[in-house]
LOVO-222334 format. One record per residue (C-alpha): residue in one letter; x, y, z. Coordinates in pm, whole numbers. Last residue first. Layout:
<rotis>
+------+--------+--------+--------+
| code |      X |      Y |      Z |
+------+--------+--------+--------+
|    A |      X |      Y |      Z |
...
+------+--------+--------+--------+
</rotis>
This chain:
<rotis>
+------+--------+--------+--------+
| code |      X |      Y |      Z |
+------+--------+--------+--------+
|    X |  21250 |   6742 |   5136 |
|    X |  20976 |   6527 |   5050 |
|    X |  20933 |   6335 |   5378 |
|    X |  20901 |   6624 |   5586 |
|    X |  20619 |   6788 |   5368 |
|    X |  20438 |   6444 |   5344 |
|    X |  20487 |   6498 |   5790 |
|    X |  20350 |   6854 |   5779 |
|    X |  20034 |   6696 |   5585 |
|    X |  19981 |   6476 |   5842 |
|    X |  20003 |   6700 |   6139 |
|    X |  19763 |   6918 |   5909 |
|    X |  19543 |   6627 |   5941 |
|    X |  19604 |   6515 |   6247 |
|    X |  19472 |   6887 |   6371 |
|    X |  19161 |   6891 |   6137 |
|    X |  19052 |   6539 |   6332 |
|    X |  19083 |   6712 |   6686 |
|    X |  18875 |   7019 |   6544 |
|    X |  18625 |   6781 |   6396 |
|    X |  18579 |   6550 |   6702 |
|    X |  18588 |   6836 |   6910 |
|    X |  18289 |   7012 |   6669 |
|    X |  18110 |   6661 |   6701 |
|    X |  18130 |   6641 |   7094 |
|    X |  18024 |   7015 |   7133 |
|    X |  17703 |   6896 |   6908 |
|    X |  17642 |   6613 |   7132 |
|    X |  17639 |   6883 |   7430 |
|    X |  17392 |   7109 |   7255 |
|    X |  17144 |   6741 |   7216 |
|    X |  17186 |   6695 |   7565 |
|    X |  17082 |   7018 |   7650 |
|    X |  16797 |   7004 |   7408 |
|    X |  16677 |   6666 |   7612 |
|    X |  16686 |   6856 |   7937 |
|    X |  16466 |   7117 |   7796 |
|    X |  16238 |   6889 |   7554 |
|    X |  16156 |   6702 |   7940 |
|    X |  16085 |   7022 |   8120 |
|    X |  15826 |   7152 |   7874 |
|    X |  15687 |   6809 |   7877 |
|    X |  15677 |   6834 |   8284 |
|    X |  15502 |   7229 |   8238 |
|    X |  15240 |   7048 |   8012 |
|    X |  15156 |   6793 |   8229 |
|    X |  15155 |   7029 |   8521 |
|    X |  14938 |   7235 |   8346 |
|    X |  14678 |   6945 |   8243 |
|    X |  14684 |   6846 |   8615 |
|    X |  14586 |   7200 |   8706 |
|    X |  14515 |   7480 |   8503 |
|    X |  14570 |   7565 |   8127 |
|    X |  14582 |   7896 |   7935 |
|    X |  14899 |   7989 |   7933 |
|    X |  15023 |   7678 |   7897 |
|    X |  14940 |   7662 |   7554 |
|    X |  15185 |   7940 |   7465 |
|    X |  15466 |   7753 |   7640 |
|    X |  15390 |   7422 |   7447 |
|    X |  15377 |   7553 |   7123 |
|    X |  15703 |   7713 |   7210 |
|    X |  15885 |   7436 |   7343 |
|    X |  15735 |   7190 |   7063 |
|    X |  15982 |   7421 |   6776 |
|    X |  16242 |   7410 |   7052 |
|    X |  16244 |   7027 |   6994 |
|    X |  16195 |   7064 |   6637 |
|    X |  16508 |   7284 |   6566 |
|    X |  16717 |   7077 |   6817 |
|    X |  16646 |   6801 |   6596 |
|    X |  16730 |   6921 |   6302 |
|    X |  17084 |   7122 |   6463 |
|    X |  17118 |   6710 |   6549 |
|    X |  17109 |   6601 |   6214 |
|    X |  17362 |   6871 |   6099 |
|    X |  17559 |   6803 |   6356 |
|    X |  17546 |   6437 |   6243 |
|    X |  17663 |   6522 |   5833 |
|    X |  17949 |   6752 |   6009 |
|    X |  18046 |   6506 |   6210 |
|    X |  18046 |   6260 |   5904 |
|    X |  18257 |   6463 |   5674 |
|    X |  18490 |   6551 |   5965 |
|    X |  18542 |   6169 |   6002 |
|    X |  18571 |   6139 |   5639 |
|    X |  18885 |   6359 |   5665 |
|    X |  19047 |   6175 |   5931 |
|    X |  19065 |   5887 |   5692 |
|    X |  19124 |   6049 |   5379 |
|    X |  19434 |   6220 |   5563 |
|    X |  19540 |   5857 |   5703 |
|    X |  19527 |   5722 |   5319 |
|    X |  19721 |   6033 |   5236 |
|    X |  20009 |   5875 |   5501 |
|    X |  20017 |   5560 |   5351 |
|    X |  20041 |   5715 |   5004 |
|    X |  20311 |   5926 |   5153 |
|    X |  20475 |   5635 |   5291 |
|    X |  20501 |   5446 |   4977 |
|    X |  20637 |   5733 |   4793 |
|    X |  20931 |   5726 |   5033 |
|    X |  21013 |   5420 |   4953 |
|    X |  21021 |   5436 |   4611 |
|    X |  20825 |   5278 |   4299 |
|    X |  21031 |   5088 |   4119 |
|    X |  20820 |   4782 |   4082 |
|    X |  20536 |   5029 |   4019 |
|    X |  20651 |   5212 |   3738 |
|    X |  20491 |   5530 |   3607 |
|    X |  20299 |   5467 |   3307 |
|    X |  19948 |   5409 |   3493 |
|    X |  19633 |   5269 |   3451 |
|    X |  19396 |   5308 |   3737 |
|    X |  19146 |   4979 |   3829 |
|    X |  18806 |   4951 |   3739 |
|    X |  18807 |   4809 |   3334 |
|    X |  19172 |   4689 |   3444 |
|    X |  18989 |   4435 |   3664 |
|    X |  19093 |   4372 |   4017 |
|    X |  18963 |   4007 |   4197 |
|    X |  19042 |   3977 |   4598 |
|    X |  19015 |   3628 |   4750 |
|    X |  19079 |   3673 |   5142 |
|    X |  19246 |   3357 |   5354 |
|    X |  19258 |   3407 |   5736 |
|    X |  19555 |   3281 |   5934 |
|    X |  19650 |   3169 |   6265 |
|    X |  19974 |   2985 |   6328 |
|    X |  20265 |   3224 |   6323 |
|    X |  20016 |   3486 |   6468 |
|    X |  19824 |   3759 |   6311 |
|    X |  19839 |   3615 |   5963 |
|    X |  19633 |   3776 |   5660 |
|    X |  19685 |   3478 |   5352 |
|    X |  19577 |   3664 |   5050 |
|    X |  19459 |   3466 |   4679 |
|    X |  19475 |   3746 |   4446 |
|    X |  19259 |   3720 |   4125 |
|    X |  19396 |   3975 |   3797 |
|    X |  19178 |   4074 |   3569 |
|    X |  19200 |   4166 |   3143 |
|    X |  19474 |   4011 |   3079 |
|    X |  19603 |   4105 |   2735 |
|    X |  19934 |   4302 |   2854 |
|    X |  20048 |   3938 |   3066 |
|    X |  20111 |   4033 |   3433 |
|    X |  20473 |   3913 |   3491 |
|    X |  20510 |   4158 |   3814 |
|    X |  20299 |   4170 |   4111 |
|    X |  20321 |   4401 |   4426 |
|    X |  20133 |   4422 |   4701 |
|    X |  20157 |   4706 |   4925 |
|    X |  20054 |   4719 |   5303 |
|    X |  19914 |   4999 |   5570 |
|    X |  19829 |   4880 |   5915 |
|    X |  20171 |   4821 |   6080 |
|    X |  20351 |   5035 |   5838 |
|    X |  20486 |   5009 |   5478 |
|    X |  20443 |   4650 |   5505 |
|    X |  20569 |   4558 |   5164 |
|    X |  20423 |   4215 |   5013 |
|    X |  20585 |   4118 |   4693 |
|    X |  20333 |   3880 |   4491 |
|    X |  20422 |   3547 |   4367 |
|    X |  20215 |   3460 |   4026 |
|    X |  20050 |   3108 |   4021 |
|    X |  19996 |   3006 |   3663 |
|    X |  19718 |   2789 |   3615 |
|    X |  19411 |   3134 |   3561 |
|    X |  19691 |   3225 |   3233 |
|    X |  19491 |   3467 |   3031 |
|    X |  19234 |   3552 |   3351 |
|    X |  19507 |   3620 |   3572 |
|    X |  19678 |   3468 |   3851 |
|    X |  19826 |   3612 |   4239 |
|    X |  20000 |   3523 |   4507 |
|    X |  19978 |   3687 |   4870 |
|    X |  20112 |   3690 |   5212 |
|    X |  20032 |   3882 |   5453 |
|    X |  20205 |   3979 |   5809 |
|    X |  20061 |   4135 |   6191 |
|    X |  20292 |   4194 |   6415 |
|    X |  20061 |   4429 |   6713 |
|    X |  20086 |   4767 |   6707 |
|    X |  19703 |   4842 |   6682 |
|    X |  19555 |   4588 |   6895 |
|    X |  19498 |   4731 |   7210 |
|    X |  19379 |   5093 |   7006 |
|    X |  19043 |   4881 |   6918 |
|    X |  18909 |   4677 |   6699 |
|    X |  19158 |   4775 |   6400 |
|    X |  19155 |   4908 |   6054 |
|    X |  19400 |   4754 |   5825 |
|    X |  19444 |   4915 |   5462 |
|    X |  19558 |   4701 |   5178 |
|    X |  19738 |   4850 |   4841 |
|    X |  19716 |   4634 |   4513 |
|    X |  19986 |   4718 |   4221 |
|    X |  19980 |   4513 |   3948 |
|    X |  20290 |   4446 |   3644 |
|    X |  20341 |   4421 |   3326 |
|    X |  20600 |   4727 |   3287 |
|    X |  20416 |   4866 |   2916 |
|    X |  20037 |   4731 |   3056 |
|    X |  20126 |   4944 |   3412 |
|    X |  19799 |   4838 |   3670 |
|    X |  19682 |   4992 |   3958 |
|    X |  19449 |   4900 |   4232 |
|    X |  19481 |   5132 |   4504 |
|    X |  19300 |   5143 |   4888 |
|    X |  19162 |   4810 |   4931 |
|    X |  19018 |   4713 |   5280 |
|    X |  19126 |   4481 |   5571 |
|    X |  18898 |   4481 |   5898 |
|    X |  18977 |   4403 |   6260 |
|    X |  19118 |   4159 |   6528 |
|    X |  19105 |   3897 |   6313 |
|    X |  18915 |   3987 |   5942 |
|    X |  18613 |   4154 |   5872 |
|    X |  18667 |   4296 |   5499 |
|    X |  18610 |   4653 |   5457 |
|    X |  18523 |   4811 |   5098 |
|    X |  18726 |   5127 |   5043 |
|    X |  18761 |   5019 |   4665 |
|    X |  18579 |   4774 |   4577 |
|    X |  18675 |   4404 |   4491 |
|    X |  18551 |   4320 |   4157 |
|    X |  18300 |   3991 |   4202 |
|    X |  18443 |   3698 |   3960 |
|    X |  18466 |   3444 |   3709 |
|    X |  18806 |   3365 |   3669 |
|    X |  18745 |   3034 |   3409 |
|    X |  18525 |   3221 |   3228 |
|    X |  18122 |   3167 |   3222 |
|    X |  18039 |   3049 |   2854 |
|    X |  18001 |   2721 |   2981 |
|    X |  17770 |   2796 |   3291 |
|    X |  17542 |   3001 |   3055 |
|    X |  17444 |   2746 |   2799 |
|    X |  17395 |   2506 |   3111 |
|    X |  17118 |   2775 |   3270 |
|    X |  16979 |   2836 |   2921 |
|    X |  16956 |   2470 |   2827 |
|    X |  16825 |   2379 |   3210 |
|    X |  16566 |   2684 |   3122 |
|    X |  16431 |   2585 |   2810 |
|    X |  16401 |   2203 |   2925 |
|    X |  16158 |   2346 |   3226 |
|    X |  15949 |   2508 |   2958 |
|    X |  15941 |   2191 |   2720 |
|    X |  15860 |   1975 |   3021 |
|    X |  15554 |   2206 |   3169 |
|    X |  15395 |   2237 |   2741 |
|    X |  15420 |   1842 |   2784 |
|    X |  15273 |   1829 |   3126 |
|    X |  14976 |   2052 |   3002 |
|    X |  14923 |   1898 |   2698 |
|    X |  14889 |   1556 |   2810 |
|    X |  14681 |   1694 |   3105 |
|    X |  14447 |   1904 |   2845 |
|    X |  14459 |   1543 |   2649 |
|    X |  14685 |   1432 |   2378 |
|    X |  14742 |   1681 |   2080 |
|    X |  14735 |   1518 |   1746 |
|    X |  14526 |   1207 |   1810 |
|    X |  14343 |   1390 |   2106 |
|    X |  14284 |   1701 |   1863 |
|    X |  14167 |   1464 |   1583 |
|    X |  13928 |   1271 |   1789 |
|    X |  13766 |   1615 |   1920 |
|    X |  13741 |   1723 |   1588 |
|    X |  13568 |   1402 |   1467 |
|    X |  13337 |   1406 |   1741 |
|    X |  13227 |   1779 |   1666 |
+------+--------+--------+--------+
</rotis>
């Protein structure tokens, strides 16, 4: 037993020996891994923006719309949607500017054409894009005055972008405001889709609230005193709060009807413009 124990200390150290050198091996694995990684990592490594995704910026949120590419015309097409605060700061001059590289070329700075087809709706627009790129990175300056600015990093892959034939660098000026003014229809017609989701709720609730009324008007019946007038001031309290909940729901179906009306104001207006 000696002679084993000698030849396992030779051989093998001691249970702490063995212990910090099974620890070092295990934490060398993973700085290998972790390095290994890091250099196969490309130089555009990146998050793809999503579509629809806001992006807190002054005075509001920016969010992407399109991402497009044309492989035959080279070229990227990137559409921004501002969503403002509040009414006050709707009309106000707000600009971007943008440039953009690619995962082929990530040293070559790309100038992108910014077209504010309205105050809150703008279309970037890229040409040069090499037919093997794979992603695109735009690097977006979002000015509301002459001396404030916000910088945004959006990345578009063609793996979750639309590919197109039709050109995008000569893509009209009236087309531009019909995609602005679809983005407004998709707008006005997630608000319905929400109303309708919160009615919904609130029919729910009304449901269970009446649901209580009754149990609570047949118990009633047979109570007296304090317990009565405990029940009778519940009964009074799911009353007022179903009244509420009816006038909630009269909010929603305004919110709808008033929503369905910009909409077919909307569509009247993509009518207009195609004539």
């Amino acid at each position: 037993m000696g002679a084993i124990k000698k030849f396992k200390q030779k051989y093998f150290g001691t249970k702490s020996q063995v212990y910090f050198k099974t620890l070092f091996v295990f934490l060398l694995s993973i700085i290998i891994v972790f390095v290994h990684g890091m250099s196969q990592k490309s130089d555009l490594d990146y998050q793809e923006v999503e579509l629809f995704e806001e992006h807190l910026v002054q005075q509001g949120a920016l969010s992407v719309v399109k991402k497009v590419f044309n492989e035959e015309e080279k070229s990227f097409r990137m559409d921004l949607f501002f969503e403002p605060t509040s009414q006050s700061v709707d009309d106000l001059q707000r600009k971007i500017e943008a440039d953009l590289v690619t995962d082929k070329n990530p040293e070559e700075q790309i100038k992108v054409k910014v077209i504010p087809v309205t105050s809150r709706y703008f279309v970037l627009i890229a040409e040069g894009i090499e037919p093997d790129a794979a992603t695109v990175r735009l690097d977006i300056s979002y000015y509301t005055t002459q001396d404030m600015n916000q910088s945004l990093r959006f990345y578009a892959s063609k793996e979750q972008s639309k590919l197109k034939k039709e050109s995008i660098l000569n893509t009209k000026e009236n087309e531009l405001q019909i995609d602005s003014i679809q983005n407004d229809i998709r707008i006005q017609t997630k608000i319905i889709e929400e109303s309708e989701k919160n009615s919904q709720e609130i029919n729910q609730d009304i449901a269970l609230r009446l649901d209580q009324y009754e149990q609570l008007t047949e118990e009633k019946r047979f109570q007296v005193g304090s317990v009565l007038q405990e029940t009778e001031g519940k009964i009074s309290a799911i009353k007022s709060t179903v009244s509420n909940l009816n006038d909630q729901l009269e909010i929603e179906k305004d919110l709808r009807n008033e929503a369905s009306e910009r909409i077919k104001l909307l569509e009247k207006r993509i009518e207009e413009i195609q004539q």
